[in-house]
C-alpha positions as CSV (number, residue, x, y, z in Angstrom):
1,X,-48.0,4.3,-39.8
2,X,-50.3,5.4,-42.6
3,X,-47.8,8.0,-43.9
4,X,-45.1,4.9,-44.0
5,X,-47.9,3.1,-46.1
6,X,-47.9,5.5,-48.6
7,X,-44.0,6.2,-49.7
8,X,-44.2,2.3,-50.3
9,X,-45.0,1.2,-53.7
10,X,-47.5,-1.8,-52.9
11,X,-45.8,-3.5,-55.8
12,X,-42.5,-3.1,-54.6
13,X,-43.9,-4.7,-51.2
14,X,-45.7,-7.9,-53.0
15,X,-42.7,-8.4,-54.5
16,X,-40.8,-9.0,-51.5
17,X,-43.4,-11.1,-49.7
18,X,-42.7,-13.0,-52.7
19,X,-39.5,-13.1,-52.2
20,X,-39.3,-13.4,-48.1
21,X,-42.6,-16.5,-47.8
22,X,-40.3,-19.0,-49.1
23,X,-38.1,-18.1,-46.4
24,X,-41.3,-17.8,-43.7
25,X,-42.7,-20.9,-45.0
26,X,-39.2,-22.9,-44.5
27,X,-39.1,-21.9,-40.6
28,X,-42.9,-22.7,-40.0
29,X,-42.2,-25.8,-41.8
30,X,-39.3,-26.5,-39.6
31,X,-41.0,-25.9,-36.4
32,X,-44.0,-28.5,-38.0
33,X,-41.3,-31.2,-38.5
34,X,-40.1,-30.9,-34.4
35,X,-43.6,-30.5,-33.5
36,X,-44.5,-34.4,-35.4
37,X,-40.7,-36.0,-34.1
38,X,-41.1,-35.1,-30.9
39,X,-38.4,-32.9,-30.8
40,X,-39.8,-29.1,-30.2
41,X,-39.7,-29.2,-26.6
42,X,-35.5,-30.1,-27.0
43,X,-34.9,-27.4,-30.0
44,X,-36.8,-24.5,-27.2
45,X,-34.4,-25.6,-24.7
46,X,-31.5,-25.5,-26.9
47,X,-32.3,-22.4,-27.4
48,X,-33.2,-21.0,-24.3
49,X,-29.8,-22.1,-23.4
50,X,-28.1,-20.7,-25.9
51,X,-30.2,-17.6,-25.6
52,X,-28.8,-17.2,-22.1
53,X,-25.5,-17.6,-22.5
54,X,-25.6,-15.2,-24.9
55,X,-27.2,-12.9,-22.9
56,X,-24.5,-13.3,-20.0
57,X,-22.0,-13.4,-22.6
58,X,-23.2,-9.9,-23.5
59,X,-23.6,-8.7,-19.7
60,X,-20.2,-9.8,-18.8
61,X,-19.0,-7.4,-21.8
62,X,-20.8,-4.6,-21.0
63,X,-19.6,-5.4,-17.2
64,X,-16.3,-5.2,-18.6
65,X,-16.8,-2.1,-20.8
66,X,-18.5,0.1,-17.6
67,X,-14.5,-1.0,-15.6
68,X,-12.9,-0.1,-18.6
69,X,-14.8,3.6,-18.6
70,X,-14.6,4.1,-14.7
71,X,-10.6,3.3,-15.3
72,X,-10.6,6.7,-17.6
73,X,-13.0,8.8,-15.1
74,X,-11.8,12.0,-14.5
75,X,-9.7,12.5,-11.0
76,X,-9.7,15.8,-8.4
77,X,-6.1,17.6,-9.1
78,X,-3.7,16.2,-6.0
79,X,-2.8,20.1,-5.9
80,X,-6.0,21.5,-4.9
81,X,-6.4,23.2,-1.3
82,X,-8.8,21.2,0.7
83,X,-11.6,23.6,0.3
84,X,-11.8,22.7,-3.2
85,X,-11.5,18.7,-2.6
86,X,-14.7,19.5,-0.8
87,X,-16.3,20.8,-3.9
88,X,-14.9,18.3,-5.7
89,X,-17.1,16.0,-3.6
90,X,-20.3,18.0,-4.2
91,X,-19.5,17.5,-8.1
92,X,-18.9,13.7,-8.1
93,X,-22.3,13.6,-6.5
94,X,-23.7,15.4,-9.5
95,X,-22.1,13.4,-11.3
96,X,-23.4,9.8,-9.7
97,X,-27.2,11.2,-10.4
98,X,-26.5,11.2,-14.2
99,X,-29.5,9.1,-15.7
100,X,-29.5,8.9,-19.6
101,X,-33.4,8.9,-19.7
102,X,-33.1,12.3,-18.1
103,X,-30.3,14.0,-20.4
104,X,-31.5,12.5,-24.4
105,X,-27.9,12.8,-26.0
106,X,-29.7,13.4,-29.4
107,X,-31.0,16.6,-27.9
108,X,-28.4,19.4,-28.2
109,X,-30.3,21.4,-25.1
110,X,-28.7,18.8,-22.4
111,X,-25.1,20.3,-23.2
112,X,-26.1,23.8,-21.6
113,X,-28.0,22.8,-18.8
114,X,-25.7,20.1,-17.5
115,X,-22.9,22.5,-17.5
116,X,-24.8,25.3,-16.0
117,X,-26.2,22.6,-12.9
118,X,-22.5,22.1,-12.6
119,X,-21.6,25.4,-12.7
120,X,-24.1,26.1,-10.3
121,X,-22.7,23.1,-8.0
122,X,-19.6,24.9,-7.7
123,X,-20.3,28.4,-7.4
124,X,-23.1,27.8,-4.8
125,X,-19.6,26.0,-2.4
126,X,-17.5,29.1,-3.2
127,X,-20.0,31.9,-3.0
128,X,-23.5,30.4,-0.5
129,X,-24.8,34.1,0.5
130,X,-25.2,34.7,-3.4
131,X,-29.0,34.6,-4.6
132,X,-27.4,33.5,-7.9
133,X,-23.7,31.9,-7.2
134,X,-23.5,31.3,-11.2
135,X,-23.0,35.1,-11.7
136,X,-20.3,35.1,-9.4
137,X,-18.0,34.8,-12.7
138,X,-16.3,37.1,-15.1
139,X,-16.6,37.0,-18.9
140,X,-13.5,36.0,-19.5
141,X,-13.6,32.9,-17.1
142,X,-16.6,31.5,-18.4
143,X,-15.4,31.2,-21.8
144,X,-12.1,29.5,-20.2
145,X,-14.6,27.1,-18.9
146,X,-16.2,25.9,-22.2
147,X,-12.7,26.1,-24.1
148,X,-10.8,23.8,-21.5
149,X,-14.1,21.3,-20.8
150,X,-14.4,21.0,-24.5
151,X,-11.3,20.4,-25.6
152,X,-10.6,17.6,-22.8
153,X,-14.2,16.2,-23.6
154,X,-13.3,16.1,-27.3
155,X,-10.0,14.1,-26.7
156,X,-12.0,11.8,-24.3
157,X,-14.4,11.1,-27.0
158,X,-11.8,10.3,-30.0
159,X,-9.8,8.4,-27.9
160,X,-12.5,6.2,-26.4
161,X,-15.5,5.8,-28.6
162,X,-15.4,4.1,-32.0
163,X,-15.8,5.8,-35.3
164,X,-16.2,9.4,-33.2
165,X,-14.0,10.8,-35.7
166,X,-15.7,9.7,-38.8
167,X,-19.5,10.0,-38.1
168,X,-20.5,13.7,-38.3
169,X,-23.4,15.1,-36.1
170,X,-25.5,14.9,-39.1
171,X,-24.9,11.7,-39.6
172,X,-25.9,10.5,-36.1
173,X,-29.4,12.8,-36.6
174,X,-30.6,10.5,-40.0
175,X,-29.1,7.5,-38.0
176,X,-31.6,8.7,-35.7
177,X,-34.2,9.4,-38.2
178,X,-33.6,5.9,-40.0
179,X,-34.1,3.8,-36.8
180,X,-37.5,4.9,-35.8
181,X,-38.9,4.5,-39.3
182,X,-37.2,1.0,-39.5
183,X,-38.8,0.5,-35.9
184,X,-42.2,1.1,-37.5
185,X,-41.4,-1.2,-40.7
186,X,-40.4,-3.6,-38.1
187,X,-42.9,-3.3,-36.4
188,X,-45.7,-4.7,-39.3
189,X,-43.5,-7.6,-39.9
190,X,-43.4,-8.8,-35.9
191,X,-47.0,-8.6,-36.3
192,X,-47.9,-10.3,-39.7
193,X,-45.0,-13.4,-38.3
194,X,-47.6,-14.0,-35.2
195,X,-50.1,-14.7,-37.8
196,X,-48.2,-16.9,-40.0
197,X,-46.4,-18.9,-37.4
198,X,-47.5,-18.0,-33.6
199,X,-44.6,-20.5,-32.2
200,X,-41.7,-18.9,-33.8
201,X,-42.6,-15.7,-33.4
202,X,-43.5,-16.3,-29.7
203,X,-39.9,-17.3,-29.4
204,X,-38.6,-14.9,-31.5
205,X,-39.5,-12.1,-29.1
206,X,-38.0,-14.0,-26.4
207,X,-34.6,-13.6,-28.3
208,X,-35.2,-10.1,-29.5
209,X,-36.3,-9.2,-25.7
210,X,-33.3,-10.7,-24.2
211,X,-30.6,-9.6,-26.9
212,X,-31.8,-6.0,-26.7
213,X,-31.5,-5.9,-22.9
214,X,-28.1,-7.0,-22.9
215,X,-26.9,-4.3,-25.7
216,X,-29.3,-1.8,-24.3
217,X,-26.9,-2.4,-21.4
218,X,-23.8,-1.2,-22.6
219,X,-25.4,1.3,-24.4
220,X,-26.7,2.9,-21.5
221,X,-23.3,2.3,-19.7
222,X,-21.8,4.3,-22.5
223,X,-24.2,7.1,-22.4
224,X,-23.7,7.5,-18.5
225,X,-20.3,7.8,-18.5
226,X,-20.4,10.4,-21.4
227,X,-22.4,12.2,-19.1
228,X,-20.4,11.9,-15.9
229,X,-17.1,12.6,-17.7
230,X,-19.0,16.2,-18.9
231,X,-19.8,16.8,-15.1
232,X,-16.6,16.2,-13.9
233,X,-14.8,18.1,-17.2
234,X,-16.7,21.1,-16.2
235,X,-16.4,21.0,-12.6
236,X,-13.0,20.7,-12.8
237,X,-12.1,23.7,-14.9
238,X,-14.9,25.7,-12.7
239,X,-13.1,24.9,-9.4
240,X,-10.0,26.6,-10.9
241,X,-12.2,29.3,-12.3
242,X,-14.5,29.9,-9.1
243,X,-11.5,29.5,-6.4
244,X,-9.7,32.2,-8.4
245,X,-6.9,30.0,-9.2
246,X,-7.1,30.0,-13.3
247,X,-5.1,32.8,-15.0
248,X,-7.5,34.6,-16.9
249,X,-4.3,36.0,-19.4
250,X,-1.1,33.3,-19.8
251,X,1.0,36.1,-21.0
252,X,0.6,38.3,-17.7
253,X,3.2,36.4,-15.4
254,X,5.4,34.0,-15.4
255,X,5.1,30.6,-15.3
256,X,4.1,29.1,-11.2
257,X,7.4,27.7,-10.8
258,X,9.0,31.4,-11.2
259,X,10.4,33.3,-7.8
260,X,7.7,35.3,-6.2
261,X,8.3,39.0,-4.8
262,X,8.8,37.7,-0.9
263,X,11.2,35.2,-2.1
264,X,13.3,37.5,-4.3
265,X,13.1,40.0,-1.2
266,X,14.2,37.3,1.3
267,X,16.9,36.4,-1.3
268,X,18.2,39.5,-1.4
269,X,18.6,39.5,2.5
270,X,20.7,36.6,2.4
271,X,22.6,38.4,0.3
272,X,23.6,35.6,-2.2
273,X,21.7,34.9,-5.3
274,X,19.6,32.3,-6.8
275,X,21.5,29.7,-9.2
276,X,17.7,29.3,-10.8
277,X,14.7,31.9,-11.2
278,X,12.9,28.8,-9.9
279,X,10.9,29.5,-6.9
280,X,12.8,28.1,-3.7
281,X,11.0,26.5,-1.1
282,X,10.7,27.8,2.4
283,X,11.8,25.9,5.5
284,X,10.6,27.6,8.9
285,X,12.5,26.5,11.8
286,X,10.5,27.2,14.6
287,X,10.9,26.3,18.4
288,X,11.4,27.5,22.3
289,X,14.7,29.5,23.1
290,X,18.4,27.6,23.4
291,X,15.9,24.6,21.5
292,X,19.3,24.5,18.7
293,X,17.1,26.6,16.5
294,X,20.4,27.9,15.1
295,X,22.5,25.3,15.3
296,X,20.4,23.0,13.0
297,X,20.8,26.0,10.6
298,X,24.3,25.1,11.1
299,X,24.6,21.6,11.0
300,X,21.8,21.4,7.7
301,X,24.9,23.7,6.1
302,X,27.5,21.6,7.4
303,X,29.3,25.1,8.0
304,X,29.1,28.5,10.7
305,X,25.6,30.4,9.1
306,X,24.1,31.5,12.2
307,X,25.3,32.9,15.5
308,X,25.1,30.4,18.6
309,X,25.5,29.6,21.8
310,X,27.0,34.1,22.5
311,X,23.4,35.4,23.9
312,X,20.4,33.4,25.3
313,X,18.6,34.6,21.9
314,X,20.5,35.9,19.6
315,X,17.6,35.8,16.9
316,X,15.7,39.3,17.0
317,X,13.8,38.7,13.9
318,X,12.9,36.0,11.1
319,X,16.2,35.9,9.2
320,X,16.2,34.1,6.0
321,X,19.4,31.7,4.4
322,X,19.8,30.2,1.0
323,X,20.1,26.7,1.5
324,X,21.9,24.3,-1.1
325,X,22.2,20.5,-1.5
326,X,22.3,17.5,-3.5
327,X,18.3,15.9,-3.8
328,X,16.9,19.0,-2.4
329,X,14.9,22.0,-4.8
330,X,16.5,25.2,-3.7
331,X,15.8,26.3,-0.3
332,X,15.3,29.6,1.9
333,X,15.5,28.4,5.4
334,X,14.2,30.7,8.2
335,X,15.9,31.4,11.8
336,X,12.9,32.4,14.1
337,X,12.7,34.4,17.7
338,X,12.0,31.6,20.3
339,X,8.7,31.3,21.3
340,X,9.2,31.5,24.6
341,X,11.2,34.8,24.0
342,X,9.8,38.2,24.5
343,X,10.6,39.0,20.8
344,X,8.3,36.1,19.7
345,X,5.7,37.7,17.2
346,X,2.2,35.1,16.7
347,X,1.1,37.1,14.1
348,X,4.7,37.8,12.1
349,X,5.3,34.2,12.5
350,X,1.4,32.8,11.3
351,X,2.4,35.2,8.5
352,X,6.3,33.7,7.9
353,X,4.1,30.0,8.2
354,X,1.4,30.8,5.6
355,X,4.8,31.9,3.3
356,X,6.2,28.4,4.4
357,X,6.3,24.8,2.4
358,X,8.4,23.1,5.1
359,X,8.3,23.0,8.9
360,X,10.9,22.3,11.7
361,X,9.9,22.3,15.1
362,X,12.9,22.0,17.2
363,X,12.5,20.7,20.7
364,X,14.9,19.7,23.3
365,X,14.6,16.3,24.6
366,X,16.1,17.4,28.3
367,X,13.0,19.6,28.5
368,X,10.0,17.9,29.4
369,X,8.2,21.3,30.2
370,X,6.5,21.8,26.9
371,X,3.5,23.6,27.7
372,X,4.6,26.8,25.8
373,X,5.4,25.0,23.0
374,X,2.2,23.1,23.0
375,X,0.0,26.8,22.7
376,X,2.7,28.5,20.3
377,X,2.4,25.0,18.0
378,X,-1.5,24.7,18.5
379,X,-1.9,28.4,17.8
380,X,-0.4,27.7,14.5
381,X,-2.4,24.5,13.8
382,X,-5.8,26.9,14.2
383,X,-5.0,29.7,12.2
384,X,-3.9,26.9,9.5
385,X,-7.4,25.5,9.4
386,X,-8.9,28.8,8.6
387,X,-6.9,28.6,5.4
388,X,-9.3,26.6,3.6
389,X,-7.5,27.6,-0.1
390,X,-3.8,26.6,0.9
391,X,-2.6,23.0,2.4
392,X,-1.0,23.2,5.3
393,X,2.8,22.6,5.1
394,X,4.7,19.6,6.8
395,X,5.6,19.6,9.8
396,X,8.5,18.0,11.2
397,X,9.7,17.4,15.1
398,X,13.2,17.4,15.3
399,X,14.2,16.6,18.8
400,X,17.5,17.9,19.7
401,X,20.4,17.5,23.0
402,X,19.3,14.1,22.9
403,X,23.3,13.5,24.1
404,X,21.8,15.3,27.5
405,X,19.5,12.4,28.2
406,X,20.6,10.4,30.6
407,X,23.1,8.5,31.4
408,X,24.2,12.1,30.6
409,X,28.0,11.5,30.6
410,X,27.2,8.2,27.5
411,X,27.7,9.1,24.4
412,X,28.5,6.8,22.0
413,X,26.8,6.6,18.7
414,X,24.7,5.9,16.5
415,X,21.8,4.0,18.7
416,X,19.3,1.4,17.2
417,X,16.3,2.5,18.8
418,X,14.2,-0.3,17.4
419,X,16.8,-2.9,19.6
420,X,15.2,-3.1,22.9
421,X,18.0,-5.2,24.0
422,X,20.3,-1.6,23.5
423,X,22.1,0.4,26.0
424,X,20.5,2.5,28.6
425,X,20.8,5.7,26.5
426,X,18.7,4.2,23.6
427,X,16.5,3.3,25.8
428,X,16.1,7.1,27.3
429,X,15.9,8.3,23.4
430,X,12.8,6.3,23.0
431,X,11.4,7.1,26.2
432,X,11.9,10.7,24.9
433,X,10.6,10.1,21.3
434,X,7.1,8.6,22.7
435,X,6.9,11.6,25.2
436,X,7.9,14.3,22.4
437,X,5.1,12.9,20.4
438,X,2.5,12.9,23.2
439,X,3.2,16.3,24.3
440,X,3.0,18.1,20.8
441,X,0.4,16.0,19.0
442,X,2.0,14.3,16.2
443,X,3.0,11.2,15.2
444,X,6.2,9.6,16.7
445,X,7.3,9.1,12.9
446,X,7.8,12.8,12.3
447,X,9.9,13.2,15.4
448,X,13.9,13.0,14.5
449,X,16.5,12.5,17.1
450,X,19.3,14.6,16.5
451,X,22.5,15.9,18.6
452,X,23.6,19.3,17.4
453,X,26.8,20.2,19.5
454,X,29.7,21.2,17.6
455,X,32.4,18.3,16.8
456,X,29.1,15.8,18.1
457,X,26.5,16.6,15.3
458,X,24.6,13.1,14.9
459,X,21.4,11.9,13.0
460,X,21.7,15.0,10.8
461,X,23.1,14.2,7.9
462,X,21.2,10.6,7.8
463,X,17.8,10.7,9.4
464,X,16.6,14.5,9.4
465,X,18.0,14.4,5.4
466,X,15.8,11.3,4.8
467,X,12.7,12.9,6.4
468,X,13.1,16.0,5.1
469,X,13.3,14.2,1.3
470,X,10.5,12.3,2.2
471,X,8.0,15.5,2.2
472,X,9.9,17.5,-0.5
473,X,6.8,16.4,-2.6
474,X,4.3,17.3,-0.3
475,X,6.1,20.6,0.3
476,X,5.9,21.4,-3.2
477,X,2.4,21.2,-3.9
478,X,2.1,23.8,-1.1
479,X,4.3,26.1,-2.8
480,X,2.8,24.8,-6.3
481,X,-0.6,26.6,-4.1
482,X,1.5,29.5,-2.6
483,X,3.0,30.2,-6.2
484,X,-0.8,30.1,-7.7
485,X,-1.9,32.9,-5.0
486,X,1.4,35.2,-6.1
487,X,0.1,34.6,-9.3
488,X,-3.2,35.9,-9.5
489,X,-2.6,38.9,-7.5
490,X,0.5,39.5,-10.0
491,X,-2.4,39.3,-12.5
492,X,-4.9,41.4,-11.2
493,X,-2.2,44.5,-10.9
494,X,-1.4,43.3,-14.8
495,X,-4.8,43.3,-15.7
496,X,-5.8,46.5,-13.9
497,X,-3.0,48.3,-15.6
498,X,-3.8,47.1,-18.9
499,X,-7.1,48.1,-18.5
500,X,-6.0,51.5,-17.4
501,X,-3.6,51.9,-20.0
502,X,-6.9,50.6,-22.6
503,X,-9.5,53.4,-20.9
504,X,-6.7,55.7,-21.2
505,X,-6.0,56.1,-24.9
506,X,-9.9,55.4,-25.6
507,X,-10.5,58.8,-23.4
508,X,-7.4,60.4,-25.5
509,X,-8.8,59.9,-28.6
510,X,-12.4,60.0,-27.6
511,X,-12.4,64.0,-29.3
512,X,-11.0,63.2,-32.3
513,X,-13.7,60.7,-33.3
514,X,-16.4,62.6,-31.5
515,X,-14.6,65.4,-34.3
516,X,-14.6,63.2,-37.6
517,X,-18.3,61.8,-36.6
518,X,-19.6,65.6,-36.4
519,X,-17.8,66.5,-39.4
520,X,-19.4,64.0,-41.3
């Protein structure tokens, strides 16, 4: 306070009480004159009302504001595998403990060791056994970190917060400076107006009180989310990063969307090539033998693709077709072994399903023994869950020789199963539906009726088309996943060549300036 004292000229400061007692005098005389009518008591409830409406006034804004900010929060990325929604989880609670009084925006040190507890966050979900998870990173990933965080934090900030793009850093730092030396003038004045005129100044601070509450509301609202929206920023680039997702070069490979190696392999079996180099997705077909595994290879081509109906299995290995229609992405469809069949291979056909974006279980409705496919299907559905950094792909039921139900010798379609007042054989494709359902553990929605015989295809075209439509978004954020894992272990042979390549020529040339440097 002294050093305040003495950068004011005490001239300069008797000429403004000069100037200001007028002023003082004219509200002490007004509060006099209520005081002798009588009418105090009405102007301090005026007041106080007024002083409170204000105040909600300024708490329904910054109400309004802290909406407005949650609207623009940063969301997890629909693609990620569910291992990494878990994280995501971990960083959102990060996130929620945020207090302003505990990270000083004006002090530059919070940026480092906010990011590095969300770093931290996220390492210690990918790699727990590490004694520091934060190291778990390369060089080149952590830089990608601070690039991508900052760049999305800087747009945040433009977009969102007034004047960001004028006021410089300094700026903000004499802003600072300014306000607490203002404070202190302030200070001297609140206490000289309790001597001149207690009353007014008693309600004076009532008003300050209450109006800096209600700002320091949004204020603080604005500062949190500043903060949260770093957390989340970082965590989300560092889930790429740590889950080994991110590209380190962009150069390296081609874009995610390009054909990986199985696919161009499985192209070239099928012997007909791709009208795009966009990656197709893959459609497994999987189910018991005689099930029509073949024949809805057939019918989805509307032509003869596969052989049926010669041998009891005429499928000795996972054969791939390129599969083309209107509203679909480009397809490879896959005929498998039954597997019920001696030539059924678990562990080639896991490995065919972790390739896959797109299931079809096919399952005759005139079977009701479905124990087999019950352990092949809930073989698959464990060795899914252990794939914690891919999403599982759809899976679709299509129930086939539903024409075999009885009354066995009525056919005449199409059927409403939702009528309940329908024919006999509707009735006996519901009844199959529900059982279908029960047997294999899924839900009766993702089980399709369908007849496949030649010259009596039904439900093919209309229904299975529909469903499979339905989940061609699902199915291609699995392959957008599968696509991501090609990717990065394209990269790593790029890198690692490079690199070769790099240590290579530094060894060739290694003599030479060992040479020049002993010359010299």
């Amino acid at each position: 306070m002294k050093t305040v004292f003495k950068r004011i000229d005490p001239l300069r400061l008797f000429a403004l009480a000069l100037l200001g007692l007028p002023t003082l005098a004219v509200f002490g005389l007004g509060i006099l004159w209520l005081w002798q009518t009588g009418n105090l008591l009405y102007w301090a409830v005026v007041m106080a009302v007024f002083g409170a409406l204000g105040y909600g006034l300024q708490y329904w804004l910054a109400q309004r504001d802290r909406k407005l900010l949650d609207e623009i929060a940063t969301e997890p990325n629909p693609d990620w595998s569910p291992s990494a929604e878990a994280v995501w989880q971990e960083v959102e609670k990060l996130a929620a403990t945020c207090d302003p009084k505990d990270w000083p925006i004006e002090e530059a040190s919070w940026i480092l060791e906010l990011g590095r507890r969300t770093l931290d966050t996220v390492a210690q979900s990918y790699h727990p056994q590490s004694e520091k998870p934060f190291l778990e990173i390369n060089v080149p990933h952590a830089l990608l970190i601070i690039e991508q965080a900052s760049r999305d934090l800087r747009k945040e900030v433009t977009e969102n917060i007034p004047l960001s793009d004028r006021l410089t850093i300094g700026d903000l730092l004499r802003m600072h400076r300014w306000k607490t030396k203002a404070e202190q003038i302030y200070n001297v004045y609140r206490a000289g107006r309790v001597l001149v005129n207690p009353v007014n100044a008693l309600f004076g601070e009532i008003w300050r009180h209450l109006r800096e509450r209600s700002f320091g509301v949004a204020q603080g609202e604005l500062h949190r989310w500043f903060l949260r929206t770093y957390v989340r920023k970082v965590g989300y680039y560092a889930i790429d990063l740590y889950s080994g997702r991110q590209p380190v070069i962009e150069d390296a490979i081609q874009p995610a969307a390009s054909q990986t190696a199985e696919s161009q392999t499985d192209l070239g079996k099928a012997e007909r090539a791709a009208v795009v180099p966009e990656e197709p997705l893959r459609i497994l077909v999987l189910g018991r033998t005689n099930a029509g595994k073949s024949s809805l290879i057939n019918a989805l081509f509307g032509k003869l693709a596969t052989a049926t109906d010669i041998l009891p299995d005429t499928t000795r290995a996972i054969t791939p077709f390129v599969l083309q229609r209107e509203g679909l992405t480009q397809a490879l469809i896959f005929d498998t072994p039954g597997c019920d069949s001696s030539r059924y291979s678990e562990k080639q056909v896991h490995a065919a399903a972790l390739e896959a974006d797109l299931i079809l279980w096919v399952s005759p409705a005139n079977r009701p023994d479905r124990q087999a496919e019950r352990q092949c299907l809930d073989a698959l559905r464990i060795f899914q869950t252990t794939q914690l950094n891919r999403r599982p792909p759809p899976l679709l039921i299509v129930m086939s020789h539903i024409d075999l139900l009885r009354p066995a010798s009525a056919w005449q379609p199409p059927y409403n199963l939702s009528d309940l007042q329908d024919n006999s054989k509707a009735a006996s494709i519901r009844a199959a539906l529900q059982a279908v359902a029960t047997d294999l553990a899924v839900p009766v929605e993702r089980v399709i009726p369908v007849c496949l015989k030649e010259g009596k295809v039904y439900n093919v075209n209309d229904a299975l088309w529909s469903a499979i439509l339905n989940f061609q978004d699902e199915a291609l954020r699995v392959r957008l996943l599968r696509c991501l894992d090609a990717k990065k272990r394209a990269e790593d042979w790029v890198l690692l060549r490079r690199q070769l390549i790099s240590t290579g020529r530094f060894l060739w040339n290694l003599p030479d300036k060992l040479g020049k440097r002993a010359g010299e």
